[in-house]
SEKE-267178 format. One record per residue (C-alpha): residue in one letter; x, y, z. Coordinates in steps of 0.2 Angstrom, whole numbers, padded with zeros to 4 digits, always signed. Each point is the difference from the previous one (the first is absolute). Layout:
<atoms>
AXYZ
...
</atoms>
This chain:
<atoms>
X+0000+0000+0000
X+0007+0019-0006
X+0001+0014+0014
X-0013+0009-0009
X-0012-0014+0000
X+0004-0004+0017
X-0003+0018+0007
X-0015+0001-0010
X-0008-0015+0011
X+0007+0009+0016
X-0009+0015-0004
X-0014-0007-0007
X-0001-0010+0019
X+0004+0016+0009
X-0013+0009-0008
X-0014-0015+0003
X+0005-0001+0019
X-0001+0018+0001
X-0018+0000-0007
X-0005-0015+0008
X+0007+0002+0016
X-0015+0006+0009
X-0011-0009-0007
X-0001-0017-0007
X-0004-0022-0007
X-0006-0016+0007
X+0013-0012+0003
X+0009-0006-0014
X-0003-0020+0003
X-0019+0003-0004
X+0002+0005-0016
X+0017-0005-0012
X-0001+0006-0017
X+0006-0006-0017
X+0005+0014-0012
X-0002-0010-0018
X-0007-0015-0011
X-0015+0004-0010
X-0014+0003+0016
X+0005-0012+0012
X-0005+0002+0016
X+0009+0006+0016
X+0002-0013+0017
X-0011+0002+0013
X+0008-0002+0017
X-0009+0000+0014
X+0007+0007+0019
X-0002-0011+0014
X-0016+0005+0009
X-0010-0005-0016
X-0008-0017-0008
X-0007+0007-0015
X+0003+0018-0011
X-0008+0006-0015
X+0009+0012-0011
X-0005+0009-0015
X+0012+0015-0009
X-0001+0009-0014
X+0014+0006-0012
X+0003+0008-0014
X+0018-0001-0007
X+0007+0013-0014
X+0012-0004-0011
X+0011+0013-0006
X+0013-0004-0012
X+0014-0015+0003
X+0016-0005+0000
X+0012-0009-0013
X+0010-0016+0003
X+0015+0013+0006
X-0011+0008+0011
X+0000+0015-0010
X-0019+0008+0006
X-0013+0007-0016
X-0014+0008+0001
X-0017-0003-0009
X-0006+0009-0015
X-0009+0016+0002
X-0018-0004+0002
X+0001-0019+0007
X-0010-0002+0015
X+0004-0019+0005
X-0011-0006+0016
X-0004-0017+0009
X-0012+0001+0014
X-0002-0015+0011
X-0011-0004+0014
X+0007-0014+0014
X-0011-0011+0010
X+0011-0010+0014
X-0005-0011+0013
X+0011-0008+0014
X-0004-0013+0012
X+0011-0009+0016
X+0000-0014+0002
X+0011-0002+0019
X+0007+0014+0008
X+0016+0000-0014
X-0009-0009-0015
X-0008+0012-0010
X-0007-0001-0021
X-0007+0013-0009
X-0005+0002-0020
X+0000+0017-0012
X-0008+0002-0014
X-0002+0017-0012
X-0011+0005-0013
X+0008+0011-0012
X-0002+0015-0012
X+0008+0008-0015
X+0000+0016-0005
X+0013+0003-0014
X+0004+0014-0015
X+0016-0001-0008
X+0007+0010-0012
X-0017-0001-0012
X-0005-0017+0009
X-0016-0001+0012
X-0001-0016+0007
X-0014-0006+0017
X+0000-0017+0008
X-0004-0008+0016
X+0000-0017+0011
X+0003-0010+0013
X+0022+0002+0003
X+0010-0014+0008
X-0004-0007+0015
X+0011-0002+0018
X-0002-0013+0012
X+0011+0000+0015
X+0005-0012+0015
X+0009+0010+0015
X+0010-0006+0015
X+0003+0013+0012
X+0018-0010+0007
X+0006+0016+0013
X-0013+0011+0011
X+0008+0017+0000
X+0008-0001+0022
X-0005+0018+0004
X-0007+0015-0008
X+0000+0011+0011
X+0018+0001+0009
X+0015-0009-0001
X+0005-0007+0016
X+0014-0012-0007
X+0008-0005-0018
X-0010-0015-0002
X-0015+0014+0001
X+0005+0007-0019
X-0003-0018-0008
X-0012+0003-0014
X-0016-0007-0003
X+0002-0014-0014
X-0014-0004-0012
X+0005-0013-0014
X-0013-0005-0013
X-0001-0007-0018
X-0014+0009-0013
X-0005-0008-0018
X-0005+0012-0013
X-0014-0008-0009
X-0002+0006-0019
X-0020+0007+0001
X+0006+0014-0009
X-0001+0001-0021
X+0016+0001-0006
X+0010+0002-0016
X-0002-0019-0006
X-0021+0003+0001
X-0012+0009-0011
X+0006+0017+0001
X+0008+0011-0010
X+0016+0011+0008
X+0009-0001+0015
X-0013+0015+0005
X-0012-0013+0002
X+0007-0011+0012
X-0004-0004+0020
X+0011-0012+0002
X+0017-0009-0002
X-0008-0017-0007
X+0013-0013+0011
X-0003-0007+0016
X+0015+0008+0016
X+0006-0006+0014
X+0007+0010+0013
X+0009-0003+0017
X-0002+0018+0009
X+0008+0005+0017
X-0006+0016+0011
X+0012+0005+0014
X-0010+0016+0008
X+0006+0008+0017
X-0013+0012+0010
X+0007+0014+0013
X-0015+0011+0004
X-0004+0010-0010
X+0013-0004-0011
X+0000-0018-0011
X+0011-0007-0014
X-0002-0016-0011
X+0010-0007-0013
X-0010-0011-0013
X+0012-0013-0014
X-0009-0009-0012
X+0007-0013-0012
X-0013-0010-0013
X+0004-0013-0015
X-0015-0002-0015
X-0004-0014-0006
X+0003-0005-0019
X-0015+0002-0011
X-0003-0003-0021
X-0003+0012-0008
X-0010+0000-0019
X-0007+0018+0001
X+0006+0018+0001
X-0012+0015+0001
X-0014-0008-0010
X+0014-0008-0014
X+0000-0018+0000
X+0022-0005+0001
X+0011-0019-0005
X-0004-0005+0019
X+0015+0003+0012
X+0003+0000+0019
X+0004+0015+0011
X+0004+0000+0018
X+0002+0019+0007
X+0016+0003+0009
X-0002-0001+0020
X-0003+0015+0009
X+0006+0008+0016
X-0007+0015+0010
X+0004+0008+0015
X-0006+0015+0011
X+0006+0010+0014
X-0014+0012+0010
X+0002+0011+0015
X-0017+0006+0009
X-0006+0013+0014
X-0015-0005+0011
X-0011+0017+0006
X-0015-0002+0012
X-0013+0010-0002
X-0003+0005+0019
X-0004-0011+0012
X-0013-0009-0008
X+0013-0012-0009
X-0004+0004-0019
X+0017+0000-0010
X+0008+0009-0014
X+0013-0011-0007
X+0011+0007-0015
X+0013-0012-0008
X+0014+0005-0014
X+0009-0014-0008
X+0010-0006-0015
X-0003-0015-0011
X+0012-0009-0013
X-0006-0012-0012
X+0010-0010-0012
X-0004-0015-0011
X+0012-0009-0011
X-0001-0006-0019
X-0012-0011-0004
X+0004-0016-0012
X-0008-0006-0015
X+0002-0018-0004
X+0015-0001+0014
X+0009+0016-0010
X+0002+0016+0010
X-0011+0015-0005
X+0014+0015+0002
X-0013+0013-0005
X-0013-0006+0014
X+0006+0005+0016
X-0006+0015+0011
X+0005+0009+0018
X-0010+0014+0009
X+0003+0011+0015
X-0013+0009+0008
X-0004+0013+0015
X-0014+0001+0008
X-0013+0008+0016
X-0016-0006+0006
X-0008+0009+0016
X-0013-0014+0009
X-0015+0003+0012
X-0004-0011+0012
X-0018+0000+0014
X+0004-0001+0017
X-0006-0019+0000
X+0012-0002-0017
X-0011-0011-0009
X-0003+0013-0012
X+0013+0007-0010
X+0000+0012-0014
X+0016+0006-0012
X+0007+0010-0014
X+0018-0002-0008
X+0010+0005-0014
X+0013-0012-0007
X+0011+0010-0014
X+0013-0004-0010
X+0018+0013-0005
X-0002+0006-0015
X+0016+0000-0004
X+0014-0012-0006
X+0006-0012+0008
X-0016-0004+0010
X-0007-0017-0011
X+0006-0007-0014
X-0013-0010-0013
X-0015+0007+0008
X-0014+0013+0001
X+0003+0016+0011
X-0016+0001+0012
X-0008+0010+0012
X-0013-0012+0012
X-0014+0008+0011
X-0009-0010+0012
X-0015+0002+0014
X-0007-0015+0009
X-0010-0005+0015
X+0002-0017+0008
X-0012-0009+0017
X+0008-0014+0011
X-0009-0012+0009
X+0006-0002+0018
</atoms>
């Protein structure tokens, strides 16, 4: 990483923890996000205290320009306006008092002009489905007493990303169309989050393989069949949050800034590497939580964005995310 491109995280973190540290979002091991990949859906997680949560969010992600295979970054024509808006449903469920499952699922919309092009679609995206084992309770949250007291809390987990989503090698007609990836994913993930009130940190790594498909069809044109397995695919994401109550009645304002990184190798057709397939991302990102005094209600609004500049992706869409969401849990 450059030094300019290192400072620019600093102050992008500064800047957040300045704005944000009055007020602020609900702890990060209820909700871990994924950035990309044709409307998947996000991984519920529920705290402790809870048997059951229902979530539902709403984004709308901007794309706005892209970077090449150097990571040089390019803007879009004048005039494009390229939009995908996606609703997520999620539902999580435990199972013993660190046993935990939960499933995602998206609907997604379109809304795309490019250059003279005007294109609309919508559909189901991919789905997520997600076992959790929460292997370390965090020791102590609110003092440290001893050095054992600033163990983490561990959460390990594996999520399968299930292709519900229309992709390129279905009925449509441009990658404008799409709402999903079109493979089946496996992850392992690993969450390390540590709470000092009213501050918290979690660290989030992620490491998938996709499975090998055949493939006959691309974008409505009927190919000599072939098979394709997408490179595998790491992310990873570090957040730092500030906890504010709301007098003494025990609402909380929780805001959170965090930077993501998201990388996925070449994929291969018929056992011979793709060089041109290949992408990475790096995104910041804020969200600002409410919580009711009973916390089984929660409400949110954040802001994932990528640099515009070069350097921050390579082989991938520049995009700017907003999301607002409300979530129940079942005590």
């Amino acid at each position: 990483m450059n030094v300019k491109r290192f400072k620019t995280i600093c102050g992008l973190f500064v800047i957040a923890a300045l704005l944000w540290g009055a007020v602020c979002f609900f702890p990060f091991s209820a909700w871990a996000g994924s950035c990309c990949g044709g409307g998947g859906g996000a991984t519920l997680l529920l705290p402790k205290y809870y048997q059951e949560m229902v979530d539902v969010s709403f984004d709308l992600e901007k794309y706005d320009g892209f970077w090449d295979q150097g990571g040089k970054y390019t803007p879009d024509p004048a005039g494009s306006d390229l939009r995908q808006y996606r609703m997520n449903i999620g539902y999580a469920r435990r199972f013993s008092s660190r046993l935990q499952a939960s499933i995602a699922v998206p609907y997604v919309w379109n809304s795309n002009q490019y250059s003279s092009r005007t294109s609309r679609s919508d559909g189901l995206g991919d789905t997520t489905l997600s076992l959790w084992y929460e292997a370390v309770d965090d020791r102590s949250a609110w003092k440290i007493r001893e050095m054992k007291d600033l163990m983490p809390s561990i959460t390990i987990g594996s999520s399968l990303l299930v292709p519900t989503g229309i992709s390129p090698y279905d009925n449509v007609n441009s990658s404008f169309d799409v709402t999903g990836r079109g493979f089946y994913r496996l992850d392992g993930n690993v969450i390390l989050s540590k709470t000092l009130h009213p501050w918290s940190a979690a660290l989030s790594l992620s490491y998938g393989a996709y499975s090998e498909r055949s493939v006959n069809r691309e974008y409505d044109n009927y190919v000599e069949p072939y098979r394709k397995k997408p490179g595998n695919r790491s992310s990873d994401s570090f957040s730092i949050s500030y906890i504010y109550y709301l007098g003494s009645a025990g609402d909380t304002l929780t805001g959170t800034a965090s930077f993501s990184h998201l990388r996925e190798a070449d994929a291969t057709i018929d056992g011979i590497q793709n060089t041109s397939s290949g992408f990475l991302k790096d995104m910041v990102g804020g969200t600002i939580a409410y919580s009711s005094t009973d916390r089984d209600w929660g409400v949110r609004a954040g802001w994932n964005h990528s640099v515009k500049q070069n350097n921050w992706g390579k082989n991938f869409p520049a995009t700017d995310i907003y999301t607002i969401g409300v979530n129940y849990g079942f005590r």
